[in-house]
Backbone bond lengths (Angstrom), bond angles and torsions (degrees), N, CA, C in turn:
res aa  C-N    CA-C-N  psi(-1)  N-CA   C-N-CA  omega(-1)  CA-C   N-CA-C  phi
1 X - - - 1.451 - - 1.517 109.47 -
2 X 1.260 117.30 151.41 1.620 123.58 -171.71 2.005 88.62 -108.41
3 X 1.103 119.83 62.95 1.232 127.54 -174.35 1.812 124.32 -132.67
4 X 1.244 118.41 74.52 1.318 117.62 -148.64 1.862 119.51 -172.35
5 X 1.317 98.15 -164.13 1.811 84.84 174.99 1.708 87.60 -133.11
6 X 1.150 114.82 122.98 1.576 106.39 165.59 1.203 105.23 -137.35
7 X 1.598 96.47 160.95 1.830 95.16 -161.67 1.720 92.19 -114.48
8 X 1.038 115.75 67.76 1.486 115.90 177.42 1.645 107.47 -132.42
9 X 0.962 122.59 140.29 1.397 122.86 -156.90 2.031 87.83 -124.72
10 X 2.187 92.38 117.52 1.651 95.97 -166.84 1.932 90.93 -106.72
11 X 1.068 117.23 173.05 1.618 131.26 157.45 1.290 91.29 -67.62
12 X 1.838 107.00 125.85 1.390 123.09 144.71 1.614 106.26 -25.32
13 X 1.473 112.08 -84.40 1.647 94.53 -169.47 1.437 124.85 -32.03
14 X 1.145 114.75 -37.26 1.917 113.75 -168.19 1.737 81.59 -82.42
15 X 1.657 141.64 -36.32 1.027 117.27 -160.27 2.502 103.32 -71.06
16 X 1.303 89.89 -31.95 0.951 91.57 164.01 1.742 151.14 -51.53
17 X 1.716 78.08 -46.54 1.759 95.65 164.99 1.601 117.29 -64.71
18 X 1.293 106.94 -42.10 1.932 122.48 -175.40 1.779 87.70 -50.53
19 X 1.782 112.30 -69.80 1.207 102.69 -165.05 1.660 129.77 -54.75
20 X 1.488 116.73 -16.78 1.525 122.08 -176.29 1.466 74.27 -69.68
21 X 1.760 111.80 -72.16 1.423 91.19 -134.43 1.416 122.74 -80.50
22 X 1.309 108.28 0.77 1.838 105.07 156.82 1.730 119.65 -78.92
23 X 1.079 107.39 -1.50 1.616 139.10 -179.53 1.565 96.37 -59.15
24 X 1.798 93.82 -69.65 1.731 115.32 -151.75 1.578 107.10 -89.31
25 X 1.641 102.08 -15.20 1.698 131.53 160.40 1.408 96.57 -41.63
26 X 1.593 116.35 -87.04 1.274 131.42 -164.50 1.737 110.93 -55.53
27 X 1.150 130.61 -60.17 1.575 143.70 158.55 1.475 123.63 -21.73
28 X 1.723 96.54 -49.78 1.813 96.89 162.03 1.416 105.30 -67.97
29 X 1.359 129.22 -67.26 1.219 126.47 -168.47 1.218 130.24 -34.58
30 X 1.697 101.60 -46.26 1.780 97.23 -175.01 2.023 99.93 -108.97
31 X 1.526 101.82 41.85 1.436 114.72 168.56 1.709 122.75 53.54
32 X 1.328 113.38 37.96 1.190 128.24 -158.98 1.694 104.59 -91.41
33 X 1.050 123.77 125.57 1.376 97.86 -177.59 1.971 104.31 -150.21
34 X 1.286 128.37 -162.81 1.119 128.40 -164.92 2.191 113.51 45.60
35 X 1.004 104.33 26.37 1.493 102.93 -168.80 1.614 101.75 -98.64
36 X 1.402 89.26 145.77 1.835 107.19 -171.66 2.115 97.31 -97.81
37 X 1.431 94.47 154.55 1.320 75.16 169.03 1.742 93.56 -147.80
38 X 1.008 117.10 146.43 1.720 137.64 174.80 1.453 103.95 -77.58
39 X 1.361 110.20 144.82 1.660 117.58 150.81 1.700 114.94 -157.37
40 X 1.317 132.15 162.36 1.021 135.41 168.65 1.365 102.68 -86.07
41 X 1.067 135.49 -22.09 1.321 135.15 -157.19 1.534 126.71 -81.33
42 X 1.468 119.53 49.11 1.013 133.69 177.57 1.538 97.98 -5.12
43 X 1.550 119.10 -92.74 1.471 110.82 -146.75 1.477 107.95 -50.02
44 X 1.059 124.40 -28.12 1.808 124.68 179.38 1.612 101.16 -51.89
45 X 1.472 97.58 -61.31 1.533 99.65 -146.38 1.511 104.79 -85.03
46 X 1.774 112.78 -8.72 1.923 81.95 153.42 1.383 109.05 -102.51
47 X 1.188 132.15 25.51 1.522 122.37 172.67 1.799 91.40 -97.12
48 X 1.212 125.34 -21.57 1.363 112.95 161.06 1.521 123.22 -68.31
49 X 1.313 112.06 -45.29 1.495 117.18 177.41 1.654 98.15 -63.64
50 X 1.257 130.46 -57.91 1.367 105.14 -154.63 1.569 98.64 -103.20
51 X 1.485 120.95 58.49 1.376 121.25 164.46 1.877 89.35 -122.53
52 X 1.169 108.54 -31.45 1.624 123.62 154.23 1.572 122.40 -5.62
53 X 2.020 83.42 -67.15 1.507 97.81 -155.85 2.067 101.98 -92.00
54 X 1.066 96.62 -19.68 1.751 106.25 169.99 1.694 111.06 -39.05
């Protein structure tokens, strides 16, 4: 779980990545599906789109 106090200081991007994928963590679990998701985070979200097209 990403649930805690830690004194370690991460890159926004990786803090970003943790949150999708405990995001898409929670969504499988409680069977959630067809869901859109937003980000500002350019470099994430085309390394998602074009891992897509691979």
């Amino acid at each position: 779980r990403l649930t805690g106090i830690y004194e370690v200081v991460l890159p926004p991007k990786l803090i970003e990545i943790l949150a999708l994928r405990e995001s898409l963590s929670w969504l499988h679990k409680h069977n959630a599906y067809n869901v859109y998701f937003e980000s500002d985070a350019k470099v994430i979200v085309d390394a998602i789109l074009n891992s897509q097209k691979d």
